[in-house]
C-alpha positions in Angstrom: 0.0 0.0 0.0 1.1 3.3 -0.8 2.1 6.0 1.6 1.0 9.5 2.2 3.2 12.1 2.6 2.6 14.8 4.9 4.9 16.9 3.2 2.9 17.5 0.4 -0.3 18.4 1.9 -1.7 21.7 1.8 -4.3 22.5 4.5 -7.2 24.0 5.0 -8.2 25.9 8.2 -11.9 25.7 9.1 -13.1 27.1 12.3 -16.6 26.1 13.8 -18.9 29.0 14.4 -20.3 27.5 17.8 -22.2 29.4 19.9 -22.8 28.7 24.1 -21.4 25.6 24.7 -18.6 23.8 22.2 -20.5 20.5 21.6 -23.6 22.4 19.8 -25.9 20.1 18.0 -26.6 23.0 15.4 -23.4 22.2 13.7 -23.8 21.3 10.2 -21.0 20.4 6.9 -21.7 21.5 3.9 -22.9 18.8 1.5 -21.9 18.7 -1.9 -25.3 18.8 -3.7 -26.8 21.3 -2.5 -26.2 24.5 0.0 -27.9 24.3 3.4 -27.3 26.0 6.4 -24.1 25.7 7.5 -21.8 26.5 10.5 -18.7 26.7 9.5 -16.4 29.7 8.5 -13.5 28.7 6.1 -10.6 30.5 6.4 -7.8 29.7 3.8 -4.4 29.6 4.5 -1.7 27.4 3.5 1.1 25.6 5.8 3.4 23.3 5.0 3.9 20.2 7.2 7.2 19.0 8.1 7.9 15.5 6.0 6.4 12.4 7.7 5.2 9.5 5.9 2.4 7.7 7.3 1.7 3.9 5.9 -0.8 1.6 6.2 1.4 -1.6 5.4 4.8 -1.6 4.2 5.7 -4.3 1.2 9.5 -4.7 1.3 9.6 -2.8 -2.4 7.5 0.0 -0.2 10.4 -0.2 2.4 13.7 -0.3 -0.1 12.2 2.7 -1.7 11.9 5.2 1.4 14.9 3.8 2.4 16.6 5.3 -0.5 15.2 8.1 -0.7 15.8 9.4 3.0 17.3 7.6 5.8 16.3 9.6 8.4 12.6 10.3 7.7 11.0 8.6 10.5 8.0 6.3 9.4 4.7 5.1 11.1 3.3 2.0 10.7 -0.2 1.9 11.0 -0.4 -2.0 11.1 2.1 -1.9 13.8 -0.2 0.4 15.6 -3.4 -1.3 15.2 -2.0 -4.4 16.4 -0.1 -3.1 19.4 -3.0 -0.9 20.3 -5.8 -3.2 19.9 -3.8 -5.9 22.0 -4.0 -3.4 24.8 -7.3 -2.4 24.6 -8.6 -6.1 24.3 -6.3 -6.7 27.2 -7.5 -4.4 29.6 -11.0 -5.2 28.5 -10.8 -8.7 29.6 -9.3 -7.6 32.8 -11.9 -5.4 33.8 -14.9 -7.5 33.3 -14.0 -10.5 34.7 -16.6 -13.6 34.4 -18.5 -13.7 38.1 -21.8 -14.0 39.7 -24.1 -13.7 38.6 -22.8 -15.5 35.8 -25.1 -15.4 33.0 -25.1 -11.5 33.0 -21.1 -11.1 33.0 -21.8 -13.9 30.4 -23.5 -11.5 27.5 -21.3 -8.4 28.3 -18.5 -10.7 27.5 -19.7 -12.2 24.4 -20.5 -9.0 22.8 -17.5 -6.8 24.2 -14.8 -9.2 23.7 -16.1 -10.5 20.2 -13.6 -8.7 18.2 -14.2 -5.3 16.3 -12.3 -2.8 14.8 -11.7 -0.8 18.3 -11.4 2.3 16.5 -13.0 3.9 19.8 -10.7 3.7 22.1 -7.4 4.3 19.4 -8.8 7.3 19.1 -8.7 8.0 22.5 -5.9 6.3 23.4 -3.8 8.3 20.0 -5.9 11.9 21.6 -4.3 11.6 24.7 -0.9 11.0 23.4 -1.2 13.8 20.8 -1.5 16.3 23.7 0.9 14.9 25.9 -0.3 12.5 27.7 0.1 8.1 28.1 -1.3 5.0 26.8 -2.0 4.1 30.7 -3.9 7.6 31.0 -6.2 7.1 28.7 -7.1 3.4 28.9 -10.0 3.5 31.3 -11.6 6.3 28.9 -11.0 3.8 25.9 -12.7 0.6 27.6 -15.8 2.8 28.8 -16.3 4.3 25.7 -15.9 0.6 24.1 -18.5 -0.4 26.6 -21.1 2.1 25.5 -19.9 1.4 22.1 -21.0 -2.4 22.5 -23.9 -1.3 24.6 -25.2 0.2 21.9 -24.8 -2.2 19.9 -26.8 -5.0 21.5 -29.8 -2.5 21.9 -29.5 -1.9 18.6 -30.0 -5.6 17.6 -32.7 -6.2 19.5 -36.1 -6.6 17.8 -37.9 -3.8 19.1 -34.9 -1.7 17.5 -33.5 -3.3 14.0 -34.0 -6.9 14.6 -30.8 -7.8 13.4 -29.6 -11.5 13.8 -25.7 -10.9 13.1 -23.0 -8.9 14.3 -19.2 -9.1 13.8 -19.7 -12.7 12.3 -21.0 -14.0 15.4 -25.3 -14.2 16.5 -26.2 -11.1 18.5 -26.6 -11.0 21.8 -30.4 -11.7 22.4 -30.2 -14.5 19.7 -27.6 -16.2 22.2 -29.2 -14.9 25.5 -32.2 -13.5 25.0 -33.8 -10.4 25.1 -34.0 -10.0 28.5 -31.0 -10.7 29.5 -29.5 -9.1 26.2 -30.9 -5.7 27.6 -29.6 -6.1 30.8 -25.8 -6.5 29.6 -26.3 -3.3 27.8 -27.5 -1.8 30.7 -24.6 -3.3 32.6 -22.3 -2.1 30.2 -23.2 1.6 30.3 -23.6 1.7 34.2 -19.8 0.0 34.7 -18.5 2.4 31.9 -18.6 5.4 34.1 -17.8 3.3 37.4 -14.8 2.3 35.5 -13.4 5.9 34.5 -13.9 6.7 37.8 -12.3 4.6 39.8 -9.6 3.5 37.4 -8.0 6.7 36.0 -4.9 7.5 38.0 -2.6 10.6 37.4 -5.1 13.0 36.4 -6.5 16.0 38.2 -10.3 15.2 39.7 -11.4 18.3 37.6 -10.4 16.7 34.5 -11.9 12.9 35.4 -15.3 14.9 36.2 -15.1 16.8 32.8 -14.5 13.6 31.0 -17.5 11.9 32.7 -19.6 14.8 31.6 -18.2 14.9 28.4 -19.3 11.1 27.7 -22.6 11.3 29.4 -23.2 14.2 27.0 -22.8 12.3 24.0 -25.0 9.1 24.6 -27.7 10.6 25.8 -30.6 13.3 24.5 -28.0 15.4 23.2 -25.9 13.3 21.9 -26.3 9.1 20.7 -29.8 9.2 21.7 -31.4 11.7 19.9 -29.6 10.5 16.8 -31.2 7.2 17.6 -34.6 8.6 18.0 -35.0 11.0 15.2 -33.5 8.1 13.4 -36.8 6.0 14.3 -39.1 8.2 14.0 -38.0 8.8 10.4 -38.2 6.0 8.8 -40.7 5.9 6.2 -40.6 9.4 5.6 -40.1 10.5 2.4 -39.0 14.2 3.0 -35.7 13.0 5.0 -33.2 15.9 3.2 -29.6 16.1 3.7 -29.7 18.5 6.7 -32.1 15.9 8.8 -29.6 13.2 7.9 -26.5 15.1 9.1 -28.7 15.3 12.3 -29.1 11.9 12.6 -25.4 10.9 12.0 -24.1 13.6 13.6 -25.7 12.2 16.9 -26.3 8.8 16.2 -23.0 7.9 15.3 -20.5 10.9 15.5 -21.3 11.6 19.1 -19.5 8.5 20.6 -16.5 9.4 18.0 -16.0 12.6 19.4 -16.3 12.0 23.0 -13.5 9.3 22.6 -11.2 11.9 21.1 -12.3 14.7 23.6 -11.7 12.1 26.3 -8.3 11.5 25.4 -7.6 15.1 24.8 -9.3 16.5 28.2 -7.2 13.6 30.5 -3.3 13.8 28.3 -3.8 17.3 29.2 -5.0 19.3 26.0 -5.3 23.1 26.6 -9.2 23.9 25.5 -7.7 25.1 21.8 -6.7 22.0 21.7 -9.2 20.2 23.2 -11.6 22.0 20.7 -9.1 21.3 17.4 -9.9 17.6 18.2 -13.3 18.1 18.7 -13.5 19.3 15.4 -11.3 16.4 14.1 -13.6 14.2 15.3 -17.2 15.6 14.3 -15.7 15.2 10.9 -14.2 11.1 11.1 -17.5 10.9 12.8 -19.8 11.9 9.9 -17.3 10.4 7.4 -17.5 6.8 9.6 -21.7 7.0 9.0 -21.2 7.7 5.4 -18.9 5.2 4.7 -21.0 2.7 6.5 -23.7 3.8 4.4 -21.9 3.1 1.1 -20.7 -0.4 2.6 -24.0 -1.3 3.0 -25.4 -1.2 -0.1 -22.0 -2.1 -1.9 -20.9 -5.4 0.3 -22.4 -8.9 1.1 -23.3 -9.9 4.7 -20.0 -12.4 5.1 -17.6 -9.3 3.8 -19.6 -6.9 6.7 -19.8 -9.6 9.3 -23.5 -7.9 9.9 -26.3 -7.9 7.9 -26.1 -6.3 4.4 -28.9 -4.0 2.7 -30.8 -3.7 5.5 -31.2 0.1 5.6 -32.7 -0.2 2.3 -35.3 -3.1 3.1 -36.1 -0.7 6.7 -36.5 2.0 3.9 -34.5 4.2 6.1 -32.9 7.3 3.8 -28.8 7.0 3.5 -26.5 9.0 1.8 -26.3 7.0 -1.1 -30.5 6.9 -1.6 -30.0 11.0 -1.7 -27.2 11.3 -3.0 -25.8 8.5 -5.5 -22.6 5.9 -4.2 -20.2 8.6 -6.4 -21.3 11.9 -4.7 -21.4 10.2 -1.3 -17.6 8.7 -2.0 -16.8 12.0 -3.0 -18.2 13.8 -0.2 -16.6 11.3 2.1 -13.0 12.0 0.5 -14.0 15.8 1.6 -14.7 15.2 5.1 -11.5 12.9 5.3 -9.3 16.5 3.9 -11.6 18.5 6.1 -10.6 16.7 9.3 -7.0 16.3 8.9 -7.4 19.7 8.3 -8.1 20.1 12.0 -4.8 18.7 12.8 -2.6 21.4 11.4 -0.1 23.5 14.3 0.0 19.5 15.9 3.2 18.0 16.1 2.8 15.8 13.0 5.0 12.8 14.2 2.3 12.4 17.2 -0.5 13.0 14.9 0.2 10.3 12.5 -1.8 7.7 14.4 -4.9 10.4 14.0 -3.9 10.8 10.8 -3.8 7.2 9.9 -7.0 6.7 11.8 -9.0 9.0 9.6 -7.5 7.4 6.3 -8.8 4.0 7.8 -12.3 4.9 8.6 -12.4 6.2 4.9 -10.9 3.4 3.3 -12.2 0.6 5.4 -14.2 -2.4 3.6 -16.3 -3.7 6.5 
């Protein structure tokens, strides 16, 4: 796979006009197909990165090559990340929920929390706190609870009262292995030990930055946040006005809510000033949007086995995606713009540090389930 060098980029400043508090729901991107209100001010400057390649995976022709052409540019390795970093976090996940009485309830959060995923949740968060100067350690307990609300959320979503869905990462879902009752009950278990884990487990951080990090994630799951995503989401289907603006809604929330508290998490505990702390915020409203679009296209582009969920379904719910308003070009195009925009947050960062971010984004764009 090929690299991309940093040195060549050109960025873009945009600033968020946000008004009252920083996480506004008001804030809107502008869509390619049509102007609709928007919140963001672009101010254009140019500013040349230092040189940093960032690659995916290196073939040894990949690696002869940038060793001839510059011994001492340093390079990241985004598989060498993943791995190392997802080790971690399924590490301390295991830890922390350990398999007890009662048994059958520690039994479902298991299954669904330690049943594999991407863990693009708590990288973030983990590659956040390091950004701004903080550790791996630091940010962990932030990862896992965010993971847990992650998985939480997806076990409600499964259920049959919500999208009835019978597969998730390649394995049944929850309630088709548990039941419902008991399915519920681990996602409840799941949120409710999230914020008893970040806590009690964070250690070397200020208590006024813990508490802003536990009101930062109950922000974003509930009606201001994952929730109302989720029920505007319900209460449209069917509908057949659903425009672009009431779909950025939806995503914004439903999915880009959980994004961006995992990044402001690991900002807010490593130590970020609140410019920096905001930059991310940014960063992340953007990957956030981008990770709902691309899931969109996936949908209606890949089989069930190649997602390890359910294909088509948003189409047979009848539910309005980017591709059903806008065509699977415009949304791939759109999504290649909220990639730019976001990196775009990352200029004035030290770019060595923000390679993992930087890689991250890339990921979510490219990625195939």
């Amino acid at each position: 796979m090929s690299c991309v060098n940093l040195s060549t980029w050109v960025h873009t400043c945009s600033l968020f006009n946000q008004a009252g508090r920083s996480r506004s729901p008001s804030f809107h991107v502008l869509h390619p197909l049509k102007s609709i209100p928007v919140s963001i001010i672009s101010q254009k400057r140019q500013r040349t990165i230092s040189s940093f390649s960032v690659s995916a995976v290196l073939t040894k022709q990949d690696t002869l090559r940038e060793e001839e052409e510059s011994e001492s540019e340093p390079t990241f390795s985004f598989k060498n990340y993943v791995a190392q970093k997802a080790n971690s976090v399924n590490q301390a996940l295991e830890a922390c929920v350990l398999l007890k009485h009662p048994k059958k309830i520690h039994e479902a959060m298991r299954y669904s929390l330690l049943a594999g995923g991407k863990r693009v949740r708590p990288m973030l968060c983990i590659a956040a706190c390091e950004l701004v100067g903080g550790t791996e350690s630091i940010a962990m307990p932030a990862a896992c609870a965010v993971e847990m609300i992650h998985t939480m959320s997806l076990i409600h979503d499964d259920l049959p009262c919500m999208d009835n869905d019978d597969l998730r990462r390649g394995k049944p879902t929850n309630h088709k292995v548990f039941g419902e009752d008991v399915a519920v009950l681990a996602g409840d278990a799941l949120l409710a030990f999230a914020f008893e884990h970040i806590a009690v487990s964070t250690v070397g951080v200020p208590p006024a930055r813990v508490i802003g990090a536990v009101g930062e994630l109950a922000r974003s799951i509930g009606t201001e946040g994952l929730v109302a995503g989720q029920v505007v989401d319900i209460c449209s289907e069917g509908l057949s006005d659903v425009g672009l603006e009431h779909l950025e809604f939806i995503h914004l929330h439903k999915t880009a809510a959980l994004l961006e508290a995992a990044v402001v998490l690991g900002a807010i505990l490593g130590g970020g000033s609140h410019e920096e702390v905001e930059k991310l915020r940014n960063f992340a409203r953007y990957i956030g949007l981008l990770f709902q679009v691309v899931d969109d296209i996936l949908d209606v582009t890949k089989s069930s086995q190649e997602l390890g969920k359910t294909a088509g379904k948003d189409l047979v719910a009848d539910k309005t995606t980017y591709p059903k308003l806008m065509g699977i070009e415009k949304s791939k195009e759109f999504a290649d713009k909220l990639n730019k925009d976001a990196q775009d947050q990352l200029s004035g960062f030290d770019p060595e540090k923000a390679a993992p971010l930087i890689a991250l984004a890339n990921y979510i764009a490219n990625r195939q389930n």
